[in-house]
C-alpha positions, 0 to 999 in steps of 0.5 A: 795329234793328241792335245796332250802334246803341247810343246816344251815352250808352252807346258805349263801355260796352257789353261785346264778346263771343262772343255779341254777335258772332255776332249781329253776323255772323246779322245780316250774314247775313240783311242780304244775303239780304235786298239780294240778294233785293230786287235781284233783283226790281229793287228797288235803292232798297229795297236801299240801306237796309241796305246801310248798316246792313251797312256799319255792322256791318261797320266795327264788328266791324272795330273790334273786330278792330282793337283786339283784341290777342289776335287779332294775336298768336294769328294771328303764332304 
């Protein structure tokens, strides 16, 4: 399961960091290994599955950049 599935009880709480990121971005990578092998063997419905665990990720570390203040500033210096 994706570590961006938390739990309604526990949005919000949980901590952002490096590690948790990177996570994010191994994960991202292996979910597009994995549409792209199951689309190139013809087997699209199989792909729609994570593509939406992908998208998720994607708006979540989206977030995180948004609400980031450190990394608009560091990118205007």
């Amino acid at each position: 399961m994706s570590v961006a599935f938390v739990p309604d009880w526990l949005r919000g709480k949980a901590e952002v960091n490096q590690e948790t990121i990177q996570r994010l971005l191994e994960e991202n990578d292996q979910l597009i290994r994995c549409i792209v092998e199951y689309q190139n063997k013809g087997r699209a419905n199989e792909c729609v599955q994570y593509q939406h665990v992908l998208h998720r990720n994607l708006i979540y570390l989206a977030t995180i950049a948004d609400a980031s203040p450190t990394s608009t500033s560091k990118a205007m210096e």
